[in-house]
N, C-alpha and C positions, 0 to 999 in steps of 0.2 A: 347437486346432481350433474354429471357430465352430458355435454352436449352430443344427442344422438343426430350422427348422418346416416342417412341411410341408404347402401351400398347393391343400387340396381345393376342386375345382369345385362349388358349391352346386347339385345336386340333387336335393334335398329335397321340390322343387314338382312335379317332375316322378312320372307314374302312369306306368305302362307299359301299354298296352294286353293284355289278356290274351293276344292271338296272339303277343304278342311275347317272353310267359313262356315258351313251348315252345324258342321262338331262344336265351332265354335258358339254360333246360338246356341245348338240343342245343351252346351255347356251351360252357357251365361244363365239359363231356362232353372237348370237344374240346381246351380249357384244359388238363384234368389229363393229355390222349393228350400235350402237345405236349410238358409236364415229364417224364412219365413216358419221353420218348420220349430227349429231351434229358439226363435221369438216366443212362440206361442206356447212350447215345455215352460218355458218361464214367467208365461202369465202374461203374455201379452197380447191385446186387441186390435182391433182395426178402430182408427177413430183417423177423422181429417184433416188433423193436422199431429205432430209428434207430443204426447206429453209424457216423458219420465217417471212424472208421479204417479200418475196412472196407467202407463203402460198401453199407450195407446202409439201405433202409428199407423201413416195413413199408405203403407209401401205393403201392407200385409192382406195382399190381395193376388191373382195368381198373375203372373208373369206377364200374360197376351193384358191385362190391365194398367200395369205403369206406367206412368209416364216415359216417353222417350230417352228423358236424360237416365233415368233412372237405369232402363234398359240396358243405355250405354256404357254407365258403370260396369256392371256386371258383365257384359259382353268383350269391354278391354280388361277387365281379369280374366276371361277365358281368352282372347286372344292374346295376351304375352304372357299366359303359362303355356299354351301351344307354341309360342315362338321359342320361351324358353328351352322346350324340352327339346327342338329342334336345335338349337343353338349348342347342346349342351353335345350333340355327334346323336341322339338317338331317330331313330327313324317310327313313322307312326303310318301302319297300314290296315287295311280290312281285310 
């Protein structure tokens, strides 16, 4: 199997305007409903720690309850897909 690199869009340059930090929780928010939602079509529970066999994890719980880091996963996938799309020329308004 050839070795995969994986070929991140440079958004480094890009700020996010502050109005668009709130988009970006209420993103990250709606990120972990869509796993969370998709976890659970598949059989799987809340349990406190992760088991596979059982389908248990302990992240399936609603958003304002995760832990921090967890949060912050999901909050830098919503913030450099906002970067991105700004990177990319488009503009995002209300």
């Amino acid at each position: 199997m050839p070795t995969y690199t994986p070929q991140i869009a440079d958004t480094s340059k890009v700020v996010l305007p502050e109005q668009l930090m709130l988009l970006a929780e209420q993103m990250a928010e709606n990120v972990h409903e869509i796993w969370a939602a998709t976890r659970i079509e598949q059989g799987w529970t809340y349990g406190p720690e992760r088991n596979d066999a059982l389908k248990q994890h302990p992240c399936l719980v609603p958003y304002s309850e995760l832990p921090e880091s967890e949060k912050v996963y999901d909050r830098n996938t919503s913030i450099e897909t906002l970067k991105f799309i700004l990177a990319k020329g488009w503009k995002i308004s209300n």
